[in-house]
NUMI-878389 format. One line per 8 residues: their letters; for each residue y, z, x of C-alpha. Coordinates in pm, whole numbers, plus 32768, in hexadecimal, padded with zeros to 4 digits. Layout:
BEGIN
a) Y:Z:X | ...
// end
This chain:
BEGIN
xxxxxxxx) CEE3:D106:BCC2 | CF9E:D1AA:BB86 | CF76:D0FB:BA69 | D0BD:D05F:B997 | D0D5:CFDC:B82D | D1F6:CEDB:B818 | D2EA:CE9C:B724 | D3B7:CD4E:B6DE
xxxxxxxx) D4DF:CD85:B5AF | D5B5:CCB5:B4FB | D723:CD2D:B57A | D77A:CDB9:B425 | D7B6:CF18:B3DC | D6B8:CEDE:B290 | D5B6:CE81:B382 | D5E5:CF46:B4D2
xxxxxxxx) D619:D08D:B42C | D4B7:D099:B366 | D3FC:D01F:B4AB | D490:D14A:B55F | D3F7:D242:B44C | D2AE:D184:B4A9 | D295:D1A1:B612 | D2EA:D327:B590
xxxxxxxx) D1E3:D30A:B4CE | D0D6:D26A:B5AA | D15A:D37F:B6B3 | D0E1:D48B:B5B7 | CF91:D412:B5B7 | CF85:D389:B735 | D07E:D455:B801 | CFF7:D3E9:B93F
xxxxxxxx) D08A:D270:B90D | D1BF:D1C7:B986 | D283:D0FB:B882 | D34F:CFDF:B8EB | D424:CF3F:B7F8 | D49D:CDF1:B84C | D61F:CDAD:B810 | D677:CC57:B805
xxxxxxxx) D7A2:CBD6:B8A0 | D8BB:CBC6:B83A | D8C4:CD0B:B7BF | D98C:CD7E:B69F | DADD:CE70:B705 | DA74:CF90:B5FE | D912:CF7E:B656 | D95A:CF9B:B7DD
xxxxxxxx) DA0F:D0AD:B7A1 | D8DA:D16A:B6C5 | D7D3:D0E8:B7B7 | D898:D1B9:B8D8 | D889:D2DD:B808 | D734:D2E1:B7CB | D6B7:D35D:B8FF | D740:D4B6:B8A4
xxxxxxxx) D6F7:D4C6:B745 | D56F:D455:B705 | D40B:D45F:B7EC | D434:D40F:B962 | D316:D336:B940 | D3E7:D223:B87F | D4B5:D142:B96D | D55A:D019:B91D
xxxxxxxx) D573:CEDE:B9FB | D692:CDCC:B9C3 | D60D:CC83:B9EF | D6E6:CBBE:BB1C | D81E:CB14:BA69 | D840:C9CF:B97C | D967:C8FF:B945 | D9CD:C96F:B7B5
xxxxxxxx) D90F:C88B:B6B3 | D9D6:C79E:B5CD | DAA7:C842:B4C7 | DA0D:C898:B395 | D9D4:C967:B27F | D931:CAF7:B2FE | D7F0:CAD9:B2C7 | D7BA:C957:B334
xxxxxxxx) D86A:C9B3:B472 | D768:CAF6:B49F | D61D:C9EB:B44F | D6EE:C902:B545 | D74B:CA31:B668 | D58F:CA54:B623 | D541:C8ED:B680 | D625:C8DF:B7CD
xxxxxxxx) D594:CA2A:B84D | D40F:C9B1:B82F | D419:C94B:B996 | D4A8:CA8A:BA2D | D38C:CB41:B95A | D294:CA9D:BA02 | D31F:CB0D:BB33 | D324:CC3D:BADA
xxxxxxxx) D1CC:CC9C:BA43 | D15A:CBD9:BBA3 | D238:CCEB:BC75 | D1DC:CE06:BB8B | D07F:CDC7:BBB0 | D08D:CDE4:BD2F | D0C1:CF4C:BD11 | D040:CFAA:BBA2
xxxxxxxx) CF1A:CF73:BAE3 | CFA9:CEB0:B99D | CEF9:CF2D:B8AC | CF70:CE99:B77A | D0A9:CDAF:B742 | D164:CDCB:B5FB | D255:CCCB:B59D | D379:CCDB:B498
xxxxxxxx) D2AE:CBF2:B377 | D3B4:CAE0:B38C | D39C:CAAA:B51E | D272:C9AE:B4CA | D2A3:C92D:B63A | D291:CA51:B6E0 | D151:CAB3:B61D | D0E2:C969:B6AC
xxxxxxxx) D0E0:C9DB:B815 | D051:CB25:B830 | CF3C:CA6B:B73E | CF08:C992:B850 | CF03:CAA6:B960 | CDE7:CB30:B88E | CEAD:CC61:B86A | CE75:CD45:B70D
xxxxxxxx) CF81:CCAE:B647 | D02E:CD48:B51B | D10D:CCC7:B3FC | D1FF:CDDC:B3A3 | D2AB:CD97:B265 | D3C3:CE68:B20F | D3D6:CE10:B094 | D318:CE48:AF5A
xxxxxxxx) D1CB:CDF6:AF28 | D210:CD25:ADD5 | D2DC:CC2A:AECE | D1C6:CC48:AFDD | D0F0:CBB3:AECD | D1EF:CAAA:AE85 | D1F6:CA3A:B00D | D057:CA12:AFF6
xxxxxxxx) D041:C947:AED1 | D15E:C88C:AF60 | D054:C760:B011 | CFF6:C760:AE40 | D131:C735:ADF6 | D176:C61F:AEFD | D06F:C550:AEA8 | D0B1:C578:AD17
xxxxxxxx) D1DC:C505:AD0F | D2DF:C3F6:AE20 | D424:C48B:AD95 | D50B:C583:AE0C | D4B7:C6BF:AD6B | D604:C6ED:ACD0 | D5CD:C5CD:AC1C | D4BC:C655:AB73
xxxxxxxx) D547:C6EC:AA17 | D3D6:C73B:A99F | D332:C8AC:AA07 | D241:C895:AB48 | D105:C91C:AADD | D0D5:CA06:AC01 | CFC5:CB09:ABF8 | D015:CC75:AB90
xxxxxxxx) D1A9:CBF4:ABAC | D263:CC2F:AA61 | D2F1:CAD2:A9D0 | D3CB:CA5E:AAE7 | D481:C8FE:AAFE | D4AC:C818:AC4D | D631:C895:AC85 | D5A4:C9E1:AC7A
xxxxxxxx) D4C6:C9B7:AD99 | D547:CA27:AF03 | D686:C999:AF4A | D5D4:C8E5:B0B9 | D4D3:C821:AFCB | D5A9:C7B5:AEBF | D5E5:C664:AFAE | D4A5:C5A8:AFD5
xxxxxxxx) D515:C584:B14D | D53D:C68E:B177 | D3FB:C6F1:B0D4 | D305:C62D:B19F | D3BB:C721:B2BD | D338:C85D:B217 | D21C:C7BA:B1AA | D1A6:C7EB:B331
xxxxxxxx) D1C9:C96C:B2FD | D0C9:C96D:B20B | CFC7:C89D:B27B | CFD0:C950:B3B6 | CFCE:CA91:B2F3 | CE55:CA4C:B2C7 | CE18:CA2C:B45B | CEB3:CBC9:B48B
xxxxxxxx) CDF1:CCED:B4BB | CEC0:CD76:B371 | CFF8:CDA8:B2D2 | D0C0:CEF1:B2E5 | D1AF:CF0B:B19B | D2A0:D016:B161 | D26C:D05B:AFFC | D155:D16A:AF75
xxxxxxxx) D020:D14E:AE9A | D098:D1EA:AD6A | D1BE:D12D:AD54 | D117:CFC3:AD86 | CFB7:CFF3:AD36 | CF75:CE9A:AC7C | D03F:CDC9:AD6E | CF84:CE75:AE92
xxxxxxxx) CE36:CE58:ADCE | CE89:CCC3:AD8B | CE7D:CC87:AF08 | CD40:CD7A:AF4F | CC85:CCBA:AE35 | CCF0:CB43:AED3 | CDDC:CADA:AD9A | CEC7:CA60:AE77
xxxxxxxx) CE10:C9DB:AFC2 | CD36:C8B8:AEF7 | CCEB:C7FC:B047 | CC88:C906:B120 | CC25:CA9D:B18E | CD1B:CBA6:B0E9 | CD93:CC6B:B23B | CD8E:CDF0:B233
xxxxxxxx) CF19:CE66:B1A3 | CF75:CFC9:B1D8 | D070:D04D:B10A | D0FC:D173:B1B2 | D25F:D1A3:B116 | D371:D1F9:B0A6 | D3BE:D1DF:B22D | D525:D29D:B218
xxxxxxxx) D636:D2B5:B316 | D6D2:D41D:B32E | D851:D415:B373 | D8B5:D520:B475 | DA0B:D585:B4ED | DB43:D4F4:B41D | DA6B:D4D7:B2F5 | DA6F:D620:B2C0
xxxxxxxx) DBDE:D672:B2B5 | DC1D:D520:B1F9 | DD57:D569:B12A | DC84:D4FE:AFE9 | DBA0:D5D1:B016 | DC96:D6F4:B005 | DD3D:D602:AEA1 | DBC6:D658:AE0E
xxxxxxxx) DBC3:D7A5:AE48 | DCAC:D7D6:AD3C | DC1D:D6ED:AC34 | DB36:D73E:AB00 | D9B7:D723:AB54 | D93E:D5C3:AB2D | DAB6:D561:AA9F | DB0C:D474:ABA3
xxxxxxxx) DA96:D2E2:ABC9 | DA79:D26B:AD26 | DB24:D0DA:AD83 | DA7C:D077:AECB | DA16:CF26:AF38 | D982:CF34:B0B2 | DA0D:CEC3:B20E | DA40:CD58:B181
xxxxxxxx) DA8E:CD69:B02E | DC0A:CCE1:AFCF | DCF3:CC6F:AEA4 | DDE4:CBB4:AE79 | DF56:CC4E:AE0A | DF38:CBF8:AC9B | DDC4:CCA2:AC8D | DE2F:CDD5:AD02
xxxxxxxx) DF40:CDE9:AC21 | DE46:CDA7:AAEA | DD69:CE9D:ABA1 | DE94:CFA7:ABA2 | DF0F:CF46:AA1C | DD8F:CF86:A9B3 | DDA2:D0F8:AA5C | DEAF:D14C:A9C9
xxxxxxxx) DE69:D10E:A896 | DCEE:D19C:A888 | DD9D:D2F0:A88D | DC85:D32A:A9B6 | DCB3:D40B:AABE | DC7D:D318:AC0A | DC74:D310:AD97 | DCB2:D193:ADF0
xxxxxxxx) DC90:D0D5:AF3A | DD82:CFD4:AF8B | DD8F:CEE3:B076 | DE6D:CDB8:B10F | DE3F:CC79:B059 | DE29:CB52:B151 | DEF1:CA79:B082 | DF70:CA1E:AF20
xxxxxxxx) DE5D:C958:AEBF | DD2D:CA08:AE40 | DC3B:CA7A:AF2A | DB07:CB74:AF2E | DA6D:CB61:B0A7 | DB3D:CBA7:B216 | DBD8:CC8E:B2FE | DCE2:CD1C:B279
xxxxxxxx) DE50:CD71:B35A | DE34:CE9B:B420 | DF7B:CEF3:B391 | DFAE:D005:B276 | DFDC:CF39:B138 | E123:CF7A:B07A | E0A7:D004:AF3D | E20C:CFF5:AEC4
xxxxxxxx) E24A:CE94:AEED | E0C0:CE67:AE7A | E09A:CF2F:AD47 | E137:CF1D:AC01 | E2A8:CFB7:AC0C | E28F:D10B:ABC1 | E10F:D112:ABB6 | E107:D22F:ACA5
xxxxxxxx) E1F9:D316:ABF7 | E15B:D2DB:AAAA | DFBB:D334:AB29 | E03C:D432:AC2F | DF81:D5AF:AC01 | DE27:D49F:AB6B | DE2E:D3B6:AC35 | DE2C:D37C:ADD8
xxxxxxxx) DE5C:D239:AE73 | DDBD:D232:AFE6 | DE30:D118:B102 | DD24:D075:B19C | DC0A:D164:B1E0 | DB57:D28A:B13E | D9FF:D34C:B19A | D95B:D29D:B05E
xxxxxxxx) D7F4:D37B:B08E | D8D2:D4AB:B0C8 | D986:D452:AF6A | D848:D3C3:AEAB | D7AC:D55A:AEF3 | D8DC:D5F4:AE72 | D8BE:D6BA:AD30 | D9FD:D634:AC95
xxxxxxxx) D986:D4B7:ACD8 | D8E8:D451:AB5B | D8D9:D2D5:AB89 | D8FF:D1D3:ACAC | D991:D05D:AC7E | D8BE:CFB8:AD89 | D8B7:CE54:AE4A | D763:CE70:AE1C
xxxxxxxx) D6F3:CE75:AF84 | D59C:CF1A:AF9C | D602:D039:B0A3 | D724:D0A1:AF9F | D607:D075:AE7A | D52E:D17E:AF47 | D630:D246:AF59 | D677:D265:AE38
xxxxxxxx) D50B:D29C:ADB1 | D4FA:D3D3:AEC3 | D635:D437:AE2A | D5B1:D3FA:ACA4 | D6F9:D351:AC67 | D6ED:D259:AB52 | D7A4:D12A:AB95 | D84D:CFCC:AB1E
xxxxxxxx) D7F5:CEBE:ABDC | D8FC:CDCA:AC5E | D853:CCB1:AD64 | D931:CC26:AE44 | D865:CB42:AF35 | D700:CB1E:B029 | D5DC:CBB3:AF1A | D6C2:CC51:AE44
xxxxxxxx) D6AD:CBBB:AD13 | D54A:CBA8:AD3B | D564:CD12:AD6F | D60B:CD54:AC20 | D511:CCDF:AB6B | D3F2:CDB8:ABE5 | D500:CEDA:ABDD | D544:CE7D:AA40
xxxxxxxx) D43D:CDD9:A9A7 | D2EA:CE5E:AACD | D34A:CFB6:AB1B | D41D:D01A:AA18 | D4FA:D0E5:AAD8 | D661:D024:AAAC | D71B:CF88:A9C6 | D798:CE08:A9F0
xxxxxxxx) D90E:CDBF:AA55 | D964:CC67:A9A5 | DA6A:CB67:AA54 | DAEF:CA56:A9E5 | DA3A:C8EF:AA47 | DAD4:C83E:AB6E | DB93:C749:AA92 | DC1C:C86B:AA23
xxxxxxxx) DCA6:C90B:AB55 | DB89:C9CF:AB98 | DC2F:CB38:AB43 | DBB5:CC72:AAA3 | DCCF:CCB1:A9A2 | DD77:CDF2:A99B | DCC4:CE13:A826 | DB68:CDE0:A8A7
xxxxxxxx) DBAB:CF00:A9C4 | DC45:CFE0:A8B4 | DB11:CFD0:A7C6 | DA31:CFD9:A8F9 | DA71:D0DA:A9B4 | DAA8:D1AD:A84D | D956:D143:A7D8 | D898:D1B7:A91A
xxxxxxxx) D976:D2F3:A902 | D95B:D352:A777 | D886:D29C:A6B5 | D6ED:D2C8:A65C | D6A5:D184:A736 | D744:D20E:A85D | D6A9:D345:A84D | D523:D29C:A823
xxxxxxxx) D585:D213:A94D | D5F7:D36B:AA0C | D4B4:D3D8:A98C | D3E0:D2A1:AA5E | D497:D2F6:AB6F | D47D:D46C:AB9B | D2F0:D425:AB8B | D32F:D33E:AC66
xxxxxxxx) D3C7:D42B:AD60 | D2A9:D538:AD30 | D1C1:D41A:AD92 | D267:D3B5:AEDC | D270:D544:AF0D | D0C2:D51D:AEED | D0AD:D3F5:AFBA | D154:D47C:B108
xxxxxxxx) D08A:D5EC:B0E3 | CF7B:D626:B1AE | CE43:D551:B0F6 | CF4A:D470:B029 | CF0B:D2E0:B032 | D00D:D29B:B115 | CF6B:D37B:B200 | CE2F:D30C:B1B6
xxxxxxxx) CEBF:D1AD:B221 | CF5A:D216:B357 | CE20:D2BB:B3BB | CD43:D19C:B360 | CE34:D0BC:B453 | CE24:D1B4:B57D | CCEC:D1BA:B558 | CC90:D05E:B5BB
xxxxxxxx) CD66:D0AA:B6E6 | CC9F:D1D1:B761 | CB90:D0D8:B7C9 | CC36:D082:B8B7 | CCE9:D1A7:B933 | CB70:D23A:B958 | CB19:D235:BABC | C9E7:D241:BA79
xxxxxxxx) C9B1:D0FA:B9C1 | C945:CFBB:BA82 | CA4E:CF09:B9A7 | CB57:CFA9:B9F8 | CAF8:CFBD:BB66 | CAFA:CE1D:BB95 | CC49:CE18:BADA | CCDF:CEF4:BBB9
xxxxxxxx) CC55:CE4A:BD07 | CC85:CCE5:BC85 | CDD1:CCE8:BBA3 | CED6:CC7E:BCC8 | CDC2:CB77:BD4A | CD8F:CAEB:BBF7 | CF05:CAC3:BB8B | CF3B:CA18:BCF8
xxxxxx) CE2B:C910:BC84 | CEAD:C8E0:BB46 | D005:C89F:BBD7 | CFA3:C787:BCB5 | CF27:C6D9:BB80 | D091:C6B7:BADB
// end
């Protein structure tokens, strides 16, 4: 019977992208496994279309199963409706470990970290079951002191104007946490992910040693599980997805070629990030007027009002009729304004790219660190926030975008993107912080080589698996003969 490692995702690219550079990963150090990633249902249109094309492009040994399809959830906001599209698909992965494990040996089960139900089940299939948490360490340590938190305190935690004292965590206030927690309702519903946390073989986190050490070394020492055993976390990061194909003859890419050496700042703000009309137009005023050479990428708004989270329209977006009259002719030969899309770790690498205005998500941070491209940080929703303030005040390696409170509208002026973007480009501040991230780059460098921590990680993980692989071992034998058996029983008891 060959034996399979099985992956469940979140169905965002932020999350399904970094657990296909695991299952890479684990290949590289177990190439005689079968990975089977888990889609729920319903799947997203872009993501069909890459999961197609994946056959042909990475190891044969990674296949993906969709899960049988669910009516769409409610409407909502992204990343509720991802947490939401989780939930519905629970009983269709029980299903499907039970099917899998008629003709594999499951050898371990990792789960996306916010799929708390799903974790649930193979837990009580007594399969090896793995949190895999696709952020930074420094908010992994937030989500395990969260049961502290909860019981310190029955307001929401944007109510909460005072810092939390969280260990190793800069100074950060309650409307900084995670967007999902900031509701206590909502709360108590991640609260489940970390007390289960506690009940996994480990925790795999993309991030590397270097770069986190005394977040990483707060959950090892049991700062932040107070009630309970710390679990094992491997950080085996930056996990980075290679673009292939169009990326390379991207018509930016070509715009750099012709730009100064580190001359140019980079405006990209993920699949989901949006504005409203009147903030691109400040964000357009405050490029023009830095004087800064810039390649910008512009979306659709979804409407006038201000907005920082959706899908955006398929269709082009009229910069015309959605930039500043004339804004075009006036930064044309320093400036390049790109519709919808761009290959941002392509960009990040290139030699002309000196500074990146980031959303803040942590796939675009690591790719930025593997770049060594300082950046400003500019949170638009989920852990973002949170996110900035490790980036600023923890790490050191951005500087902080101010906008306006929500009584105010919300909006970065055009002034504060101006002296921004100019400060990470020119002054002594942002070049202290080009300096934290180039060492930060040579460090990610160390931690993928042969003998690095991130290695040393992986291996340490695999490891545990090759007990049961082993033939030989008594162990491994039983789980093999009794695995379908056992699952049967355990079925007949829900």
């Amino acid at each position: 019977m060959k034996e399979a490692v099985v992956l469940f995702p979140q169905m965002q690219w932020g999350h399904l992208l970094p657990m296909v550079e695991l299952s890479k990963l684990i290949l590289s150090h177990l190439p005689s496994l079968s990975i089977i990633i888990l889609l729920p249902s319903p799947p997203n249109p872009s993501i069909a279309d890459y999961v197609a094309a994946v056959p042909t492009s990475i190891d044969p040994h990674i296949g993906f199963q969709q899960l049988p399809p669910l009516p769409p959830p409610p409407p909502s906001t992204p990343p509720k409706e991802a947490l939401e599209i989780l939930r519905l698909n629970v009983p269709n992965f029980h299903q499907a470990l039970v099917s899998i494990s008629k003709t594999h040996a499951i050898i371990a089960v990792i789960v996306d970290f916010f799929a708390s139900e799903a974790l649930s089940v193979s837990l009580q299939l007594n399969l090896p079951s793995y949190y895999f948490f696709t952020t930074s360490a420094s908010n992994l340590v937030s989500f395990l002191y969260l049961p502290t938190i909860y019981r310190a305190t029955d307001k929401n935690l944007k109510e909460i104007d005072t810092h939390l004292n969280i260990p190793s965590l800069p100074p950060i206030t309650g409307e900084d946490m995670p967007e999902p927690v900031l509701e206590r309702n909502d709360f108590e519903e991640f609260l489940k992910c970390s007390v289960l946390a506690r009940k996994t073989a480990g925790i795999i986190v993309n991030t590397f040693e270097a770069l986190e050490y005394k977040y990483l070394r707060a959950i090892s020492d049991g700062f932040c599980e107070l009630d309970g055993p710390t679990m094992p976390i491997y950080p085996v990061g930056p996990l980075i997805a290679q673009h292939k194909g169009k990326a390379a003859n991207h018509e930016c890419l070509r715009w750099l070629d012709s730009q100064p050496q580190r001359s140019v700042v980079f405006l990209c703000f993920g699949s989901l990030g949006l504005f409203s009309r009147e903030q691109l137009h400040e964000i357009a005023l405050g490029l023009e007027r830095s004087g800064q050479r810039f390649l910008w990428i512009v979306k659709n708004p979804t409407s006038e009002k201000a907005q920082n989270v959706g899908v955006s329209s398929p269709v082009d977006p009229d910069l015309g009729n959605l930039l500043p009259e004339g804004f075009m002719d006036r930064t044309r030969g320093r400036g390049m304004v790109v519709k919808k899309w761009a290959p941002q770790a392509d960009v990040l690498k290139h030699r002309s790219v000196g500074g990146f205005v980031t959303h803040c998500g942590w796939n675009s941070v690591l790719e930025a660190v593997v770049a060594g491209v300082p950046m400003v940080a500019w949170p638009l929703y989920a852990e973002q926030r949170f996110n900035r303030v490790v980036m600023v005040e923890g790490l050191k390696i951005a500087l902080w975008m101010r906008e306006l409170s929500d009584e105010e509208g919300g909006l970065v002026e055009a002034a504060e993107v101006e002296e921004r973007v100019t400060e990470l480009m020119e002054s002594e501040n942002g070049e202290l912080v080009r300096k934290r991230v180039e060492a930060a780059k040579n460090e990610a460098e160390a931690a993928l080589r042969e003998g690095g921590s991130s290695q040393a990680a992986l291996a340490k993980l695999t490891q545990s698996w090759s007990l049961i692989l082993s033939s030989s071992s008594l162990i491994a034998f039983s789980i093999r003969l009794g695995l379908v058996q056992r699952i049967q029983a355990l079925l007949q008891s829900f």
